[in-house]
N, C-alpha and C positions, 0 to 999 in steps of 0.2 A: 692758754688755759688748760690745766687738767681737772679732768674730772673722774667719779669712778660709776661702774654701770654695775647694775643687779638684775640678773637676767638676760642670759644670751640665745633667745630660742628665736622664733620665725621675727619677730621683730625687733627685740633687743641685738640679735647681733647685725642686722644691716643697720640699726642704728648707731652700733658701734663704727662700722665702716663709715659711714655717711659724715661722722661726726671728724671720723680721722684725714677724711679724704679733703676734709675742712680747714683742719690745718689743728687740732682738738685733739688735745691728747686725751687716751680713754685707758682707765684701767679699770675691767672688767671681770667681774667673776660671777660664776655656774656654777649650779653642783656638778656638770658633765667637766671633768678636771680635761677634756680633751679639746672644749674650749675657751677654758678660762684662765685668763691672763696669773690671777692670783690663787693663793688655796684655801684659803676662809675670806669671810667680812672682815675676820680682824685685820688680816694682811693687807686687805683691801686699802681700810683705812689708813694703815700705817703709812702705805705708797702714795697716798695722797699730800699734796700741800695745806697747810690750815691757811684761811678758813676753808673746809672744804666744802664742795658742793659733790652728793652722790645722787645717783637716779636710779630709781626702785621702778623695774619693769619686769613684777613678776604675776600671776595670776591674781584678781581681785579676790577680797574674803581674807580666808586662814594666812596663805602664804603673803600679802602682802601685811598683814598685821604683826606676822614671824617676822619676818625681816625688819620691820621700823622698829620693832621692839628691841631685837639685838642692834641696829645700830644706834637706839637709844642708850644703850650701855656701853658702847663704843665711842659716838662721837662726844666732841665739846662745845661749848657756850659758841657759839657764831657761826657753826656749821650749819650747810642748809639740805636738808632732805626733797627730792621733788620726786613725788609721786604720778608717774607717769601712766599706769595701767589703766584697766576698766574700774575702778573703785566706786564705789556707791556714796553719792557727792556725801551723804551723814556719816560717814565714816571719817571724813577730812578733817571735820572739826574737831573729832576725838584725836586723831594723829595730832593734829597742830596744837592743845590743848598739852597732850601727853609730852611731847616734845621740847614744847614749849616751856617747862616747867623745869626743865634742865637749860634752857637758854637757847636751844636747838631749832635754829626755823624750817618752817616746812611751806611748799608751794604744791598746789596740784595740779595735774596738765594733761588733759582730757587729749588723746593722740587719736589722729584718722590717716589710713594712707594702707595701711594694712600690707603686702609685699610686697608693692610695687615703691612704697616709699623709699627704697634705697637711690631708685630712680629718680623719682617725680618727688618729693619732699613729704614730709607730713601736715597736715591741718592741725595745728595746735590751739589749743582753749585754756586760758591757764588763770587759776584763780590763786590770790593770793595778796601779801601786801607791797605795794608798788615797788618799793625799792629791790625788795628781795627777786622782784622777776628784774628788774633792771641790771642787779648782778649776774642773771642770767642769761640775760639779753645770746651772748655770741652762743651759748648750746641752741639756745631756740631759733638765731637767724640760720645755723647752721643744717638744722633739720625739717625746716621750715621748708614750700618749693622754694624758686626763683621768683624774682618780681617784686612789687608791691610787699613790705610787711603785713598791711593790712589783710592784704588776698591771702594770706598763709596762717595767719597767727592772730591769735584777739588777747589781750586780758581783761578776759571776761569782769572781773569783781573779787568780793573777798575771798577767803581760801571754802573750797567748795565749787565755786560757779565753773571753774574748768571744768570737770567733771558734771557737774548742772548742767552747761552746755552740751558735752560731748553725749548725755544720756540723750537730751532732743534729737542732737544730730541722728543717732541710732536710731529713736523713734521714727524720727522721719523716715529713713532710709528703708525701714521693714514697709510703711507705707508705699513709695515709691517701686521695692522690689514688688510688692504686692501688683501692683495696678500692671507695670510688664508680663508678669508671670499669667495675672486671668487676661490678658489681650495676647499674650502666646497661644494659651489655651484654645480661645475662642477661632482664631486663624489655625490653629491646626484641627479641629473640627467641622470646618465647614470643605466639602468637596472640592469647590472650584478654586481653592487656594492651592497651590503647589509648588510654592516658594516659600515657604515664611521665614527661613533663614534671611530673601532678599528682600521681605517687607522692612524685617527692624533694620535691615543695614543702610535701606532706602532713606529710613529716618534720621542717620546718622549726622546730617547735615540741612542745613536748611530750616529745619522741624520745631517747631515748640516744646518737642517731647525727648529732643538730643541730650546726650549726658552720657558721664564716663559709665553710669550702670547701666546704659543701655549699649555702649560700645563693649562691654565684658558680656553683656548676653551674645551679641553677634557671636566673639570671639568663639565664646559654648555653643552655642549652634552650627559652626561652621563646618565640623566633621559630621553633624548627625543633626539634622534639625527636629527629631523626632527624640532626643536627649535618652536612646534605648537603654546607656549604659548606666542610667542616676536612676538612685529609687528616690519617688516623691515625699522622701523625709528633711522633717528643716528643724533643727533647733535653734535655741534662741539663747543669747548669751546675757540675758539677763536684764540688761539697757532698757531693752521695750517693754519687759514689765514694770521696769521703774517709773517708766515716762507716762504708763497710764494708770498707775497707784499715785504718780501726781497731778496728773490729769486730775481725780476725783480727790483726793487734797487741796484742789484750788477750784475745783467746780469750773476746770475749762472741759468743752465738750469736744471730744476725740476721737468720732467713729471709725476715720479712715487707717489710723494706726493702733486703735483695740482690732479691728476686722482682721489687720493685717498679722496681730500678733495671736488671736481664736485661731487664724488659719494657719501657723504652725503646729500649732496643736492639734488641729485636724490629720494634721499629714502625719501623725504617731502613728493614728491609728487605722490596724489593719481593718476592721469593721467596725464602726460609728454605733458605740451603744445607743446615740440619740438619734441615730437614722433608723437602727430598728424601730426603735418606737413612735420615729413616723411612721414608718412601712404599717406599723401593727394599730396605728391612730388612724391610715386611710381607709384600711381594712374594716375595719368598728365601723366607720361612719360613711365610707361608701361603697362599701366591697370591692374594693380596688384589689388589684392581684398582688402577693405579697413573692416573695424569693427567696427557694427555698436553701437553707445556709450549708455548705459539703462541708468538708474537715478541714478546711485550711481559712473558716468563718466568710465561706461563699466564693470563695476563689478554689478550689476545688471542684470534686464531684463528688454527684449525689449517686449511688448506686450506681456507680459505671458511666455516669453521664455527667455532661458539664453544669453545673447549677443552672436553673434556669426559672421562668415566672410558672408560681403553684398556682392553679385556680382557687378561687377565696374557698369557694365549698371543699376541697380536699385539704385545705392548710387552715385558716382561721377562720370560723364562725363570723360570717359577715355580719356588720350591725344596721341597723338603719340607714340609707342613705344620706347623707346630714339630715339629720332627725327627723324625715319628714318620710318615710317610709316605713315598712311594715319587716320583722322579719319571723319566719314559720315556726 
């Protein structure tokens, strides 16, 4: 089988390996001409056999909508597009609609595996219609891990559900890193703990809580389990906000993965405009001591000195104790 690949960056090109190491011919192209096989889509295609099948693994949004659109002007009536990226599962049925209209099919294939995939296979989800993934079949046993097709690979439903799928799997996953990350926390805060590298690795086996994202924390922890060298910022690629914008499209209730998705957002920021205004709500209501903010929004100093707790009377007019006290 040949096929052609769009996208050769951290995952397109070990998928291109993976795929050749398979026995899968790949002709690939990039715009880095340093590692791409061909020098345009047009070329792309030409090098291809009809009907062809090409796979689109380029950034969701703009550039994967660049790309289907020129190889909408490119390819012909039997050719099959498989959109493999992060794409936003309502986007597929416009690709396969638009495509379609020229005769051109399209399949979408929600991918998990991220750089170790080269190794260990990818998790595939792929939606679309039955036959068209059936001609697909040897790209996807081929990138799929070892074992069981079932354990690697689902066809989820119509075109869309690949992606549908792969947005939960995200979803879940921000849950999941979530709960590791506040039980790291909590063990590195308390005194009598003085391993916590050896807690989670203790867990590695045995455990109800084992899993490869908690073997990849071990890994991060094992030179520093105090993590000196990361600052506690996380972005979010977008997946998890989808998953809970359908959350509330379908009135399923989702606390553990909205929490988990608030608290990236949290880690933006260098000073919590909504924690001042606690600080400055406990202050009102019980004269609670507030802190005073240096030049770098409290991680600084304050005249020479390291921020530190202002007494209510010299920083904010204390208010009533919750309401039940008096103030001069």
């Amino acid at each position: 089988m040949h096929i052609g690949l769009v996208g050769l960056g951290k995952m397109g090109g070990n998928m291109r390996t993976r795929l050749r190491n398979a026995g899968i011919e790949v002709t690939g192209y990039d715009r880095n001409p340093d590692i791409s096989d061909a020098g345009s889509l047009e070329d792309l295609v030409k090098a291809l056999p009809a009907p062809r099948v090409v796979w689109v693994m380029v950034p969701a949004g703009g550039p994967t909508d660049a790309t289907i659109d020129e190889l909408a002007g490119l390819l012909e009536a039997d050719d099959l597009v498989i959109d493999g990226g992060n794409s936003k599962f309502t986007d597929d049925a416009r690709h396969s609609e638009e495509l379609g209209a020229k005769g051109i099919n399209f399949v979408d294939c929600g991918v998990s595996g991220g750089v170790w995939g080269l190794k260990n296979g990818y998790g595939l989800m792929v939606g679309g219609d039955a036959a068209l993934v059936e001609r697909a079949m040897p790209v996807f046993d081929a990138l799929r891990p070892e074992g069981p097709r079932e354990e690697g690979f689902v066809h989820a439903g119509a075109a869309g559900a690949g992606h549908y799928a792969k947005m939960v799997h995200n979803g879940i996953e921000y849950g999941l890193m979530q709960a590791y990350a506040e039980g790291y926390e909590l063990l590195l805060a308390k005194d009598i703990v003085t391993d916590v590298h050896g807690c989670f690795q203790a867990w590695t086996r045995g455990t109800v809580v084992r899993s490869w994202l908690l073997d990849l924390l071990v890994k991060a922890l094992e030179p520093d389990q105090k993590l000196s060298a990361i600052r506690g910022y996380a972005v979010d690629s977008g997946e998890g906000r989808w998953t809970v914008e359908e959350a509330i499209n379908n009135a399923v209730p989702m606390p553990v993965i909205s929490a988990a998705l608030f608290a990236r957002f949290a880690s933006r920021q260098d000073d919590s405009p909504a924690m001042k205004a606690v600080a400055a709500l406990r202050n009102q209501f019980g004269g609670h001591a507030v802190t005073a903010a240096g030049p770098t929004s409290g991680a600084g100093e304050v005249d020479g000195a390291a921020a530190q707790d202002v007494d209510a009377e010299h920083a904010v007019t204390a208010g009533p104790s919750s309401g039940t006290g008096e103030t001069h």
